[in-house]
BALOBA-1460 file (C-alpha; in Angstrom, 3 decimals):
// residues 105
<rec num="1" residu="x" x="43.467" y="41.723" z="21.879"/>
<rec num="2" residu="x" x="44.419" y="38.724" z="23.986"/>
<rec num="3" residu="x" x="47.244" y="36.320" z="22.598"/>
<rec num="4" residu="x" x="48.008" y="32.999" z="23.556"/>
<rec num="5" residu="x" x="51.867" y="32.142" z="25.099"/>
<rec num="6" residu="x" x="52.037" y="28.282" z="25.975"/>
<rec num="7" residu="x" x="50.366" y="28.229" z="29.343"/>
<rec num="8" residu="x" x="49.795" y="32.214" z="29.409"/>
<rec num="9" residu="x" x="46.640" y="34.245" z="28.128"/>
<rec num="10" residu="x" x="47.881" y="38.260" z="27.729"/>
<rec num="11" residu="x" x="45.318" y="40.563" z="27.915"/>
<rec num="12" residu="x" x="45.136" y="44.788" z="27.283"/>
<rec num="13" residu="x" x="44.720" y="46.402" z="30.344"/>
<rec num="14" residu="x" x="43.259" y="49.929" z="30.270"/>
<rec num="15" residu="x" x="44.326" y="52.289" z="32.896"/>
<rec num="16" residu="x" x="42.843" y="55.229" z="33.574"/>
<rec num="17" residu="x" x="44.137" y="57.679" z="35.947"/>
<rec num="18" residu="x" x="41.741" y="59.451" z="39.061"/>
<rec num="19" residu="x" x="40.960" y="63.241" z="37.895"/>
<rec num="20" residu="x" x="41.504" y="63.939" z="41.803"/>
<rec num="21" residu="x" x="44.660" y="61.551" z="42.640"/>
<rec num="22" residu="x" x="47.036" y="60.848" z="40.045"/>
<rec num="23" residu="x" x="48.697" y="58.207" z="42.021"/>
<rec num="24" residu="x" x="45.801" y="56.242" z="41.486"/>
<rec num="25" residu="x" x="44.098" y="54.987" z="38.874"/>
<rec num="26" residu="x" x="41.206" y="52.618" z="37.541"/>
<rec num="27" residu="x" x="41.953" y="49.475" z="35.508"/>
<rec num="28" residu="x" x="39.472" y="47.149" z="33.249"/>
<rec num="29" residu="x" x="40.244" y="44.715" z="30.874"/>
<rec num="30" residu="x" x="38.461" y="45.458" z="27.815"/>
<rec num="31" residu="x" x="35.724" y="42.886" z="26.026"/>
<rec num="32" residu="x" x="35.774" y="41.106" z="29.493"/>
<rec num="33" residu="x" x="32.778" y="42.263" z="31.490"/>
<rec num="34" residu="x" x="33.139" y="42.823" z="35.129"/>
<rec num="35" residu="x" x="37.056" y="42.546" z="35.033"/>
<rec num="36" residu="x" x="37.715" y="46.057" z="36.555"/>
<rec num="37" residu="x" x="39.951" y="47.079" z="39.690"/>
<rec num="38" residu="x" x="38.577" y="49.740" z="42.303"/>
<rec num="39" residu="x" x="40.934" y="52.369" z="42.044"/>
<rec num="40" residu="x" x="44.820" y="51.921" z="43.437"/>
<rec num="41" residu="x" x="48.120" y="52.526" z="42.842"/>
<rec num="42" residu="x" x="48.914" y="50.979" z="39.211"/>
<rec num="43" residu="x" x="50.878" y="47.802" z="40.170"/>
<rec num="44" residu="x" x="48.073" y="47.173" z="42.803"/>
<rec num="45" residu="x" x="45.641" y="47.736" z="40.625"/>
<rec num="46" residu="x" x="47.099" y="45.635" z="37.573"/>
<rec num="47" residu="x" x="47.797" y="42.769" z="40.412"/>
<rec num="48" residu="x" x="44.203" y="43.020" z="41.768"/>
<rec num="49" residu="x" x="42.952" y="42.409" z="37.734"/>
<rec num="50" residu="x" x="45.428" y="39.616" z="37.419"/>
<rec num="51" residu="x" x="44.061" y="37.880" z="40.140"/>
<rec num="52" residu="x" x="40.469" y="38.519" z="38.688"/>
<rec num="53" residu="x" x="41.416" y="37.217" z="35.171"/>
<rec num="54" residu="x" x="43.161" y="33.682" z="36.603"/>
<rec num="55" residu="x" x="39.780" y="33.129" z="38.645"/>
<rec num="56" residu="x" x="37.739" y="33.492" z="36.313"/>
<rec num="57" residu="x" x="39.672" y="31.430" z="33.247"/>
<rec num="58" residu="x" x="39.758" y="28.897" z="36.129"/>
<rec num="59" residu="x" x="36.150" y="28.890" z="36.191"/>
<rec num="60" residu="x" x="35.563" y="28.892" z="32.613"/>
<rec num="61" residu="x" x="36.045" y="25.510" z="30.368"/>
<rec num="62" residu="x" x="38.657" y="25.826" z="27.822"/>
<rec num="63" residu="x" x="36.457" y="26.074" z="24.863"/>
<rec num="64" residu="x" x="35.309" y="29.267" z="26.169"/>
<rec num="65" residu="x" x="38.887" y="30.664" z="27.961"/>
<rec num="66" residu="x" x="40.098" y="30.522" z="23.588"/>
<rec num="67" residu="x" x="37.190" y="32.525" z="23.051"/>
<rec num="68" residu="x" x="37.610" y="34.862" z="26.062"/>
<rec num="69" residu="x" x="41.188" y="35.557" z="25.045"/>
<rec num="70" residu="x" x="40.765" y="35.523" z="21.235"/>
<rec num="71" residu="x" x="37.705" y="38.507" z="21.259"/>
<rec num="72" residu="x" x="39.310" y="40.855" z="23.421"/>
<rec num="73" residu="x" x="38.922" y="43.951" z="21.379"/>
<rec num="74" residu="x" x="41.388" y="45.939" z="19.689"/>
<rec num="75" residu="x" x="42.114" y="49.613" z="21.207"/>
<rec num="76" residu="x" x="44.073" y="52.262" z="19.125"/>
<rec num="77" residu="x" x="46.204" y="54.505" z="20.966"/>
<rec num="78" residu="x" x="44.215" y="57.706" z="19.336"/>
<rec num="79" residu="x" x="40.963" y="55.676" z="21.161"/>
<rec num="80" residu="x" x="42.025" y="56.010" z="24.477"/>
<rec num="81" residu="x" x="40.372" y="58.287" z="27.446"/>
<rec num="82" residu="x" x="42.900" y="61.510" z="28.107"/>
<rec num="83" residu="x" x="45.957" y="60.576" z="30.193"/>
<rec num="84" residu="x" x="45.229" y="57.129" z="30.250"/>
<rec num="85" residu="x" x="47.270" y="53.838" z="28.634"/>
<rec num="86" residu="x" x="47.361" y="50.254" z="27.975"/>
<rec num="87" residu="x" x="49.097" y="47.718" z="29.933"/>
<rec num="88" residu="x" x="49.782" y="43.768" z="28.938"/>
<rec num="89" residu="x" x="48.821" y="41.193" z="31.614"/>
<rec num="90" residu="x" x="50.145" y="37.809" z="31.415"/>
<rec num="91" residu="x" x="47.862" y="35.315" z="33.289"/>
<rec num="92" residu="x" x="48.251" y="31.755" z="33.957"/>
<rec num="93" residu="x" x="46.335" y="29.248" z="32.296"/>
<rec num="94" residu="x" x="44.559" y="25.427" z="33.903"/>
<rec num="95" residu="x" x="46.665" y="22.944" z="32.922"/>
<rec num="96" residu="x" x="44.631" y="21.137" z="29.954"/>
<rec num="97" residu="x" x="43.810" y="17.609" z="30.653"/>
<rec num="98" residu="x" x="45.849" y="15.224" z="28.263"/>
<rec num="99" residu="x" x="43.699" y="14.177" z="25.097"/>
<rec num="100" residu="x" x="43.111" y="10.372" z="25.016"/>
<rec num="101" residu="x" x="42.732" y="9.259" z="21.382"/>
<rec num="102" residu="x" x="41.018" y="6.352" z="20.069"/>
<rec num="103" residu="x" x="42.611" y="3.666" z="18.243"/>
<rec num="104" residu="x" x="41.502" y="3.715" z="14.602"/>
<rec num="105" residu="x" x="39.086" y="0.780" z="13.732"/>
Protein backbone atom coordinates (compact mmCIF):
# COMPACT_ATOMS: atom_id res chain seq x y z
CA UNK A 1 0.00 0.00 0.00
CA UNK A 2 1.13 3.51 -0.86
CA UNK A 3 1.08 6.22 2.02
CA UNK A 4 1.17 9.75 1.76
CA UNK A 5 4.36 11.87 3.58
CA UNK A 6 3.85 15.74 2.89
CA UNK A 7 5.24 16.05 -0.59
CA UNK A 8 6.23 12.15 -0.82
CA UNK A 9 4.03 9.16 -2.21
CA UNK A 10 5.80 5.61 -0.77
CA UNK A 11 5.12 2.81 -2.67
CA UNK A 12 5.92 -1.36 -2.13
CA UNK A 13 8.39 -2.36 -4.37
CA UNK A 14 8.59 -6.08 -5.20
CA UNK A 15 11.90 -7.50 -5.99
CA UNK A 16 12.44 -10.52 -7.37
CA UNK A 17 15.73 -12.01 -7.82
CA UNK A 18 17.09 -13.67 -11.56
CA UNK A 19 17.00 -17.69 -11.14
CA UNK A 20 20.38 -17.40 -13.27
CA UNK A 21 22.14 -14.16 -11.61
CA UNK A 22 21.49 -13.42 -8.16
CA UNK A 23 23.08 -10.09 -8.38
CA UNK A 24 20.29 -9.09 -10.32
CA UNK A 25 16.95 -8.88 -9.94
CA UNK A 26 13.46 -7.66 -11.37
CA UNK A 27 11.43 -4.92 -9.66
CA UNK A 28 7.53 -3.82 -10.17
CA UNK A 29 5.50 -1.81 -8.17
CA UNK A 30 2.44 -3.60 -7.44
CA UNK A 31 -1.36 -2.24 -8.46
CA UNK A 32 0.60 0.16 -10.82
CA UNK A 33 0.59 -1.30 -14.31
CA UNK A 34 3.62 -0.99 -16.41
CA UNK A 35 5.85 0.26 -13.44
CA UNK A 36 8.49 -2.57 -13.73
CA UNK A 37 12.45 -2.32 -14.07
CA UNK A 38 14.36 -4.65 -16.66
CA UNK A 39 16.46 -6.58 -14.56
CA UNK A 40 19.70 -4.87 -12.60
CA UNK A 41 21.48 -4.71 -9.70
CA UNK A 42 18.84 -3.79 -6.81
CA UNK A 43 19.71 -0.09 -6.16
CA UNK A 44 19.69 0.33 -10.04
CA UNK A 45 16.82 -1.28 -10.39
CA UNK A 46 14.82 0.46 -7.41
CA UNK A 47 16.37 3.92 -8.94
CA UNK A 48 15.24 3.04 -12.51
CA UNK A 49 11.36 2.47 -10.81
CA UNK A 50 11.74 5.68 -8.92
CA UNK A 51 12.31 7.52 -11.85
CA UNK A 52 9.28 5.69 -13.54
CA UNK A 53 6.89 6.45 -10.59
CA UNK A 54 7.85 10.53 -10.44
CA UNK A 55 7.08 10.60 -14.36
CA UNK A 56 4.27 9.25 -14.32
CA UNK A 57 2.56 11.07 -10.98
CA UNK A 58 3.88 14.07 -12.97
CA UNK A 59 1.72 13.16 -15.71
CA UNK A 60 -1.23 12.28 -13.79
CA UNK A 61 -3.65 15.14 -12.15
CA UNK A 62 -3.79 14.99 -8.49
CA UNK A 63 -7.19 13.58 -8.17
CA UNK A 64 -5.92 10.54 -9.70
CA UNK A 65 -1.98 10.51 -8.12
CA UNK A 66 -4.45 10.06 -4.33
CA UNK A 67 -5.96 7.31 -6.03
CA UNK A 68 -2.78 5.83 -7.56
CA UNK A 69 -1.10 5.88 -4.17
CA UNK A 70 -4.12 5.03 -1.98
CA UNK A 71 -5.01 1.43 -4.10
CA UNK A 72 -1.71 0.06 -4.18
CA UNK A 73 -2.42 -3.38 -2.94
CA UNK A 74 -1.49 -4.97 0.15
CA UNK A 75 1.24 -7.94 -0.09
CA UNK A 76 1.79 -10.36 2.92
CA UNK A 77 5.15 -11.55 3.43
CA UNK A 78 3.79 -15.42 3.21
CA UNK A 79 2.46 -13.97 -0.55
CA UNK A 80 5.62 -13.33 -1.92
CA UNK A 81 7.49 -15.30 -4.98
CA UNK A 82 10.55 -17.56 -3.33
CA UNK A 83 13.63 -15.46 -2.48
CA UNK A 84 12.11 -12.38 -3.27
CA UNK A 85 11.12 -9.08 -0.88
CA UNK A 86 9.54 -5.80 -0.59
CA UNK A 87 11.20 -2.56 -0.74
CA UNK A 88 9.62 1.14 0.19
CA UNK A 89 10.13 3.87 -2.46
CA UNK A 90 9.70 7.37 -1.54
CA UNK A 91 8.86 9.52 -4.64
CA UNK A 92 8.42 13.12 -5.00
CA UNK A 93 5.24 14.65 -5.49
CA UNK A 94 4.08 18.13 -8.12
CA UNK A 95 3.86 20.82 -6.05
CA UNK A 96 -0.11 21.39 -5.72
CA UNK A 97 -1.25 24.66 -7.01
CA UNK A 98 -2.50 26.94 -4.05
CA UNK A 99 -6.44 26.73 -3.63
CA UNK A 100 -8.09 30.15 -4.25
CA UNK A 101 -11.31 30.36 -2.20
CA UNK A 102 -14.25 32.40 -2.80
CA UNK A 103 -15.46 34.97 -0.56
CA UNK A 104 -18.75 33.89 1.02
CA UNK A 105 -21.81 35.87 -0.40
Amino acid sequence: MATVRGQQVCFSVLLVPDEDDSGVCRVSVPGVDGCISSLGPPHAALESVAAALEQLLRSLPEEEQHSLSTEQPRIKPNELPRGSRLERVCVSTPALAPVRSEPAA
